[in-house]
C-alpha positions as CSV (number, residue, x, y, z in Angstrom):
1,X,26.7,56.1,-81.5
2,X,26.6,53.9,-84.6
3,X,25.7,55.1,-87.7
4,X,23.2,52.8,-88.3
5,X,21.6,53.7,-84.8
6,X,18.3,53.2,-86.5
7,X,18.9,50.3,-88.9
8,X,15.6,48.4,-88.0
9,X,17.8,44.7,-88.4
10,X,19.3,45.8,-85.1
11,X,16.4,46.7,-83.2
12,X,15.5,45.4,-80.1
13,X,12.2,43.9,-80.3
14,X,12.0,42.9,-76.7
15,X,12.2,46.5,-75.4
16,X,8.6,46.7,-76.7
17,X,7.2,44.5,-73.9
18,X,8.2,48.4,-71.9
19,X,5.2,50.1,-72.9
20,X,3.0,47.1,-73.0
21,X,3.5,47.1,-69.4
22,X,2.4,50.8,-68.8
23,X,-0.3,50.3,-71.4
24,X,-2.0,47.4,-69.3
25,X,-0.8,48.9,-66.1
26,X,-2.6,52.3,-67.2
27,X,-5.6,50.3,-68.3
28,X,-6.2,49.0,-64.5
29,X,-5.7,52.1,-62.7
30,X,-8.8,53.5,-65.4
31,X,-10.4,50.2,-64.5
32,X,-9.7,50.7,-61.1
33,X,-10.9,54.6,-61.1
34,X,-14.4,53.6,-63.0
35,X,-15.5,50.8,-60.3
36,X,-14.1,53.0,-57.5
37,X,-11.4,51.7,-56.6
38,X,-8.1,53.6,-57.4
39,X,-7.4,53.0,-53.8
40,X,-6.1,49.7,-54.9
41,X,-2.8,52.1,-56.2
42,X,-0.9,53.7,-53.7
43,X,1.6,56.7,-55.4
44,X,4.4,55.6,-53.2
45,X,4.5,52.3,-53.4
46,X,3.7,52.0,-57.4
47,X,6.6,54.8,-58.0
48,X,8.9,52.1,-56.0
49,X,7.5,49.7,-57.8
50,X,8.2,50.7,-61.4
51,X,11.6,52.5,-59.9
52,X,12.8,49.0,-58.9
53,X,11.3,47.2,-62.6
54,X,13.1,49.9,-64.3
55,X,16.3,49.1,-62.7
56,X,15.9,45.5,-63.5
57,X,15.0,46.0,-67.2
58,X,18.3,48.4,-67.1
59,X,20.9,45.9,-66.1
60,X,19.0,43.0,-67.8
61,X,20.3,44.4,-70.9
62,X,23.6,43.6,-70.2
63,X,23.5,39.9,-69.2
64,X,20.3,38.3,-70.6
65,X,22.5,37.3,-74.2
66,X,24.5,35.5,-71.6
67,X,21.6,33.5,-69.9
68,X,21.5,32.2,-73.2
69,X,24.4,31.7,-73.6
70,X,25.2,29.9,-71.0
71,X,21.9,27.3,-71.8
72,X,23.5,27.0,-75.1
73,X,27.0,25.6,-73.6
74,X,24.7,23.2,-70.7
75,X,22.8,21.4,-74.2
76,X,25.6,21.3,-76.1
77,X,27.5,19.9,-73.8
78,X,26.2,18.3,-70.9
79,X,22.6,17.5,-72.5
80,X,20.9,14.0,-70.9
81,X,18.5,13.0,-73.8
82,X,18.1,14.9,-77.6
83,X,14.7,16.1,-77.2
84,X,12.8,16.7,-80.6
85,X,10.6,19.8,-81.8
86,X,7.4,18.5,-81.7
87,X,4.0,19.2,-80.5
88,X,3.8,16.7,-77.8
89,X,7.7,18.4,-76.7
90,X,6.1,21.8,-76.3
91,X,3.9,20.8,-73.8
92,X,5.8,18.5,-71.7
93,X,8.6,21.7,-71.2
94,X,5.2,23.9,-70.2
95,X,4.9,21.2,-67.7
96,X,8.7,21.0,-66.9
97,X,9.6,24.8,-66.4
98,X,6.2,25.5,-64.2
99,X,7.3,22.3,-62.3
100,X,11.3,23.8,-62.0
101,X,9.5,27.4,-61.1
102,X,7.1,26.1,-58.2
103,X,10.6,24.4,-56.9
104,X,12.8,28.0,-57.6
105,X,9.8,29.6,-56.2
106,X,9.3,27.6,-53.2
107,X,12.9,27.3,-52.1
108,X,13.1,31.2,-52.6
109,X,10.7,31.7,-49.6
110,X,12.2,28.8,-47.1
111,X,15.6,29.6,-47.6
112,X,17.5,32.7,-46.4
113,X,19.9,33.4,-49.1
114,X,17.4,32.9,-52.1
115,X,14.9,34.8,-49.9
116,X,17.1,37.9,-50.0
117,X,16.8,37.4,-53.7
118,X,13.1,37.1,-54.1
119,X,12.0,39.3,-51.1
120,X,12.0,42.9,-52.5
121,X,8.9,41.0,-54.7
122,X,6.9,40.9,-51.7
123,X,8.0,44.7,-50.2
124,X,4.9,46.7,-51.5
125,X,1.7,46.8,-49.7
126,X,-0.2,47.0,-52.7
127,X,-1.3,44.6,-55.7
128,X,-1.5,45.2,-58.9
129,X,0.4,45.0,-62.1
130,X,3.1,47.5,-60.8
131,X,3.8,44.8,-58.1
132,X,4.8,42.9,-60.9
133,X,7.7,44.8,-61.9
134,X,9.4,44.2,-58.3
135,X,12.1,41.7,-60.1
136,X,16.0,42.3,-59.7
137,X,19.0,41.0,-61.5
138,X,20.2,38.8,-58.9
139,X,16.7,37.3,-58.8
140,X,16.8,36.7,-62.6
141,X,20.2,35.3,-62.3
142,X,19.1,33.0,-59.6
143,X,15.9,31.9,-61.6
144,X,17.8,31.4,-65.1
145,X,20.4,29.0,-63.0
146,X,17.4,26.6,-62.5
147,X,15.9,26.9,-65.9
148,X,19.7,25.4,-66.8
149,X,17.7,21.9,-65.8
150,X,15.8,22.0,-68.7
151,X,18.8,22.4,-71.7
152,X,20.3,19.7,-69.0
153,X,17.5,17.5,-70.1
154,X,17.6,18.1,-73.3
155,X,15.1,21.0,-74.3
156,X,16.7,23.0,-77.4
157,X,18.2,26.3,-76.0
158,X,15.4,28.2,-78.8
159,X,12.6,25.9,-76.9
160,X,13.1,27.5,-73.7
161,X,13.7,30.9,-74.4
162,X,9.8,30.7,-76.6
163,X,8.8,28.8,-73.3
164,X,10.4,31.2,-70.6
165,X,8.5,33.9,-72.6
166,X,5.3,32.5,-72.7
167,X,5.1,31.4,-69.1
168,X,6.7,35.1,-67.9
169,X,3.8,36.9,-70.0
170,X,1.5,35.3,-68.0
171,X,2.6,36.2,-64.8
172,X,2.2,39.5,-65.4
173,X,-1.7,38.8,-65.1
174,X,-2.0,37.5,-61.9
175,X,-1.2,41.0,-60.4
176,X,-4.8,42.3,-60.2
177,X,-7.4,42.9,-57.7
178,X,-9.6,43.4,-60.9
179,X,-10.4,39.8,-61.9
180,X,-12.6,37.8,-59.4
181,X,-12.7,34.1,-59.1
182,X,-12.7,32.4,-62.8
183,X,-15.1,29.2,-62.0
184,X,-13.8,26.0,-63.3
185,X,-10.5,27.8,-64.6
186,X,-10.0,28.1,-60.9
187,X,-8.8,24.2,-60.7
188,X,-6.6,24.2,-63.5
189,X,-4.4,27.6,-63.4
190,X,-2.7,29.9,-61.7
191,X,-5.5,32.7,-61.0
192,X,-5.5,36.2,-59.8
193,X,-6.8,35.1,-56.6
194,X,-4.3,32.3,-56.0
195,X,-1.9,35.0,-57.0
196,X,-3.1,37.2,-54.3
197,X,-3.3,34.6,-51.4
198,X,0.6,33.7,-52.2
199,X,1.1,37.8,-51.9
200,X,-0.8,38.4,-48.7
201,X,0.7,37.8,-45.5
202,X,-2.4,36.5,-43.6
203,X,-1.1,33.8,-41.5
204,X,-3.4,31.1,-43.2
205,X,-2.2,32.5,-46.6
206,X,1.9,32.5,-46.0
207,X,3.9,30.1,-48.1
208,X,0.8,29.3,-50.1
209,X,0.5,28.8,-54.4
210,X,4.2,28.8,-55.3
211,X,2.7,27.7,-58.7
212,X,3.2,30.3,-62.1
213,X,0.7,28.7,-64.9
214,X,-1.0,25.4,-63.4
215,X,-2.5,25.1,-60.1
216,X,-2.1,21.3,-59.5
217,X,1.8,21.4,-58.2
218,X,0.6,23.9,-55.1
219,X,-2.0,20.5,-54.7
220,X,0.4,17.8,-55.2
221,X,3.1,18.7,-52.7
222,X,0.8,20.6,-49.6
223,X,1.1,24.4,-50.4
224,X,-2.4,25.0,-52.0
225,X,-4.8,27.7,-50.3
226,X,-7.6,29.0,-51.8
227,X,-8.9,33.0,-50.8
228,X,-11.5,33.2,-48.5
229,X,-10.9,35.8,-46.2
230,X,-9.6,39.5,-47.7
231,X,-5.7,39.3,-48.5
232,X,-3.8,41.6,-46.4
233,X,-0.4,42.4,-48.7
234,X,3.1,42.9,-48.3
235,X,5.5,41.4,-45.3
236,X,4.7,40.6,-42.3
237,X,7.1,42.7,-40.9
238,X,6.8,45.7,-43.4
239,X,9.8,48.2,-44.6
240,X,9.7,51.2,-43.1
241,X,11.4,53.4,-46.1
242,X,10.6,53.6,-50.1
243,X,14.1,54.2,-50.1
244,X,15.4,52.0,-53.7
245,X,18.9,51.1,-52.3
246,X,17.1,50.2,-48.8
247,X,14.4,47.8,-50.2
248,X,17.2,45.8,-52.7
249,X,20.1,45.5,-49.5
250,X,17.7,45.4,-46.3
251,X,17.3,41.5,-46.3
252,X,20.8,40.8,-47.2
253,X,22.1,43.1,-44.4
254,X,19.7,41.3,-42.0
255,X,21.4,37.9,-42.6
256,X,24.7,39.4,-42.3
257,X,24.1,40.3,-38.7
258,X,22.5,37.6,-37.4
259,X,25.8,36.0,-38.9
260,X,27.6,38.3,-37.1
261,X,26.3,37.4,-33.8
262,X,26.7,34.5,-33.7
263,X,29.5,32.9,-32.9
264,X,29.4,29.3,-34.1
265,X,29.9,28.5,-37.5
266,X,27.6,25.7,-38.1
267,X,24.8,27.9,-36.8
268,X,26.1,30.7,-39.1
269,X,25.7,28.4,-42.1
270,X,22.0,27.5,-40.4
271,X,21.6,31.3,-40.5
272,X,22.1,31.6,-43.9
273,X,20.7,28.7,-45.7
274,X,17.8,28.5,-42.7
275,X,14.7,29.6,-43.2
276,X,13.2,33.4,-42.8
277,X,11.1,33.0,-39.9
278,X,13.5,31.8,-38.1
279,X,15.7,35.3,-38.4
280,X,15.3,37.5,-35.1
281,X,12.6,40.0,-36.0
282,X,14.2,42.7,-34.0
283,X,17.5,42.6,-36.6
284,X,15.5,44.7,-39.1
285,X,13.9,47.2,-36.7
286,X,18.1,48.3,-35.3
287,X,19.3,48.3,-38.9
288,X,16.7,50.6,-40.0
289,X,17.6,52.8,-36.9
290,X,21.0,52.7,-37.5
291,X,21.3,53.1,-41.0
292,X,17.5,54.8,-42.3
293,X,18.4,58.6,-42.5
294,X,15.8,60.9,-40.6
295,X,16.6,64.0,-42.5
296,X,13.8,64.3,-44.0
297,X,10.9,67.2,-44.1
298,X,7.4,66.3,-42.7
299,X,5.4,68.7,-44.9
300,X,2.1,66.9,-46.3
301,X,1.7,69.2,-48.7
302,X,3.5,67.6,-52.1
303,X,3.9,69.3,-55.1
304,X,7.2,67.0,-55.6
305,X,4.3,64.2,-56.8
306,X,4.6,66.2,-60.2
307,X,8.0,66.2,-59.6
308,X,8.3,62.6,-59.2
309,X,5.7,61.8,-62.0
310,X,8.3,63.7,-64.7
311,X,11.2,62.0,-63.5
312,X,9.8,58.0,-63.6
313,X,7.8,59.1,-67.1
314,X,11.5,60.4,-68.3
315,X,13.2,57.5,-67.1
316,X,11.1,55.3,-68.0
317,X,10.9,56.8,-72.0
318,X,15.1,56.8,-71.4
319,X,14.9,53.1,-71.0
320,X,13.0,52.0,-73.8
321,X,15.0,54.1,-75.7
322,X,18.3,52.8,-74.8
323,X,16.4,48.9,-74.9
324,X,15.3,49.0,-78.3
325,X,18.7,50.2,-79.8
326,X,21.4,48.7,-77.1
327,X,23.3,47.7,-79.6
328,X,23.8,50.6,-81.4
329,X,25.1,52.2,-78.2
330,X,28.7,52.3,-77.8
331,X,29.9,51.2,-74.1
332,X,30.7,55.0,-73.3
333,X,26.8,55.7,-74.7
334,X,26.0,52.8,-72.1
335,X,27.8,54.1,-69.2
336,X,26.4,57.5,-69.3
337,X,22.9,56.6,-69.9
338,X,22.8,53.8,-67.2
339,X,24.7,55.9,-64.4
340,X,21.7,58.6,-65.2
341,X,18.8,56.3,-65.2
342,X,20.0,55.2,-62.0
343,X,21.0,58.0,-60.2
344,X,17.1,59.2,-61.4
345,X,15.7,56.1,-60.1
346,X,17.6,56.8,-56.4
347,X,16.4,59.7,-56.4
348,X,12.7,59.3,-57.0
349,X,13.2,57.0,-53.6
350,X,14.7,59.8,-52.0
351,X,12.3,62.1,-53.3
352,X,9.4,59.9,-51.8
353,X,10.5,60.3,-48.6
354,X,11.4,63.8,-48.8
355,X,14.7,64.0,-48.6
356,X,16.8,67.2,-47.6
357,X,19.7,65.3,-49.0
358,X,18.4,65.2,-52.6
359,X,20.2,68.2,-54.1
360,X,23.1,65.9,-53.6
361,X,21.9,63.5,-56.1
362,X,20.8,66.1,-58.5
363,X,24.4,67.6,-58.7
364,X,25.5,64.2,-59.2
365,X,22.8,64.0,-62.0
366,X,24.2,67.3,-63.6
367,X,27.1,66.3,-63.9
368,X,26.3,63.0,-65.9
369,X,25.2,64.6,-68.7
370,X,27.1,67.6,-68.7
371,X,29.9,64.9,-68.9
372,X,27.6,62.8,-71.8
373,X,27.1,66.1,-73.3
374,X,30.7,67.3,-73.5
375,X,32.0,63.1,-74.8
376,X,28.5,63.6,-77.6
377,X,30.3,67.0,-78.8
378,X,33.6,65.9,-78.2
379,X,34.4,68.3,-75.7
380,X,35.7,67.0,-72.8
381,X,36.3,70.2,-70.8
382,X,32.8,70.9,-70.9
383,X,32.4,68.5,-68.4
384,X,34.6,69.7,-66.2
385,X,33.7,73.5,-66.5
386,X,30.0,72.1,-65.7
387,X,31.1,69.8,-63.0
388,X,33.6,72.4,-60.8
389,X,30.4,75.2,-61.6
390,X,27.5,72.8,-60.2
391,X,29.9,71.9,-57.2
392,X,30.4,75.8,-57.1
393,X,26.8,76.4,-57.1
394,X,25.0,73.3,-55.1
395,X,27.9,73.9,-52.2
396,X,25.9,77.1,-51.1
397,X,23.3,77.1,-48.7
398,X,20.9,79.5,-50.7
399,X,20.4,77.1,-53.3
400,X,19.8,74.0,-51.4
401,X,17.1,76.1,-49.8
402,X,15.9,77.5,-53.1
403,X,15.8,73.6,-54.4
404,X,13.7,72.2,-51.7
405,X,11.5,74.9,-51.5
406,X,10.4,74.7,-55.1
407,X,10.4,70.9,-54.6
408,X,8.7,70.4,-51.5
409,X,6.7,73.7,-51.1
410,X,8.8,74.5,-47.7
């Protein structure tokens, strides 16, 4: 690590936004608790939830100097107009990056491809601000590609960042069941409960309020629903498995079959870029047979919750801690810490669905930090002392018994 690990000029002031997320996320599930209603959080699906935001937050750090980067190169050199910083400008890119989202948005639900992208958004049968965390890297590098069109025409590269910041804050809100209708503010914005129609899979509410911030784009181009009846969420054909590498490859695996059945290439490229509902249904339910592992223990009684709970709180802590000092990590530092934060986050998926496999992953997860303990002290034979003594150890029956009975209760 850098000797200046804690020099606040290198500080990362972004990584903050980490526990103003569990701060207003706690805040609901009180809220939620005190009207009777905490069954609007479900422990599964909010532990997936912050599982896959973690992961996104993770690997974030390592390409969002790029994103602007690369709308630093599109202005400078491919920029239409030289757009001025004045009042009137910030308003009209408001207006130009909720218009370029409700078209990212859109496209990402009536095309395949970008669907496999966005769909792990839409996964969790619950609403509230943990569903907001449901964001991966390859959605974020999808959505930054079309925020290119606005240093294309000829928004400063510093504009859109302030602007991409402001209009991603606010999304964060719309994730409640908490807020009712807001009267008049209901027929200019983006609302809670235009938030939760577009979530729902209702039939009357699917493909319905694409918008982020303004309402009136859902109105001008035929996608606007208001909620009447009670939103039902999640997919119409829901996931069967909390599993974290499940829920980021399912839909992507689902395309690649239908590809692979079908002969013809022009209706392979029609598969791809096509739209979702036209995928056979019945592609999801043999994948998940083939490839969702059964071994798992059916025991009701969980102490693992509290198992869990530690892990995500630790994990969680470990990221902001890595965030707000990334660059004061050295790329070994980085390798270390990431491998463990997602080996952790794999196995709280694992751990949901009660696993038999998991002491697997928690040798693995030994021997990540006995091998980021032994390169901290400079002893690189520690690691491999530890490593050949947890494979020792784990490879024996007792203890894979003795693990998931302390785990699981068994």
């Amino acid at each position: 690590m850098s000797e200046n690990f804690w020099n606040i000029d290198s500080l990362n002031y972004a990584a903050f936004a980490i526990p103003a997320f569990f701060i207003f996320t706690g805040l609901e599930y009180v809220i939620a608790c005190k009207q009777k209603k905490s069954h609007l959080f479900k422990f599964d699906s909010s532990v997936a939830n912050i599982s896959i935001g973690v992961a996104e937050r993770l690997l974030n750090l390592f390409i969002t100097a790029s994103f602007y980067a690369v709308f630093q190169f599109v202005f400078q050199n491919y920029a239409l107009f030289s757009i001025p910083n004045t009042f009137p400008v910030w308003i009209a890119i408001l207006l130009a990056t909720d218009l370029i989202w409700y078209w990212y948005h859109r496209l990402g639900h009536e095309v395949n491809l970008l669907w496999a992208a966005h769909i792990i958004h839409h996964q969790s049968d619950e609403f509230n601000y943990t569903v907001s965390a449901r964001i991966t890297t390859l959605q974020a590098i999808v959505r930054n590609a079309f925020w290119c069109l606005l240093p294309l025409a000829g928004f400063h590269p510093n504009i859109v960042v302030v602007t991409l910041v402001i209009h991603g804050t606010y999304s964060f809100f719309t994730h409640t069941q908490l807020i009712p209708k807001l009267g008049w503010l209901e027929y200019i914005f983006i609302t809670p409960s235009h938030h939760r129609v577009h979530h729902a899979s209702n039939e009357k509410y699917l493909n319905k309020n694409y918008g982020d911030l303004f309402v009136f784009w859902d109105k001008i181009f035929g996608t606007f629903q208001k909620e009447e009846e009670q939103p039902v969420y999640g997919l119409t054909h829901p996931l069967k498995s909390y599993s974290f590498i499940w829920q980021h490859v399912q839909y992507f695996m689902e395309i690649i079959e239908a590809v692979r059945r079908e002969p013809k290439w022009k209706k392979k490229f029609g598969i791809v870029f096509g739209r979702p509902e036209s995928l056979d249904q019945e592609i999801r339910n043999v994948l998940e047979r083939k490839y969702l592992s059964r071994s798992r223990l059916s025991n009701t009684s969980l102490r693992h919750k509290k198992y869990v709970h530690v892990q995500l709180v630790i994990t969680a802590a470990l990221l902001f801690f890595v965030s707000v000092a990334v660059d004061s990590f050295s790329a070994i530092d980085l390798f270390f810490l990431t491998a463990l934060i997602l080996i952790t986050l794999i196995n709280c998926g694992a751990l949901l669905e009660q696993k038999t496999w998991i002491y697997y992953l928690e040798q693995i997860r030994f021997v990540i930090m006995a091998g980021y303990f032994g390169w901290l002290i400079d002893e690189p034979y520690f690691a491999l002392i530890a490593g050949i003594a947890s494979l020792a150890i784990c490879s024996r029956m007792t203890f894979r018994r003795w693990l998931l009975k302390i785990i699981y209760q068994t």
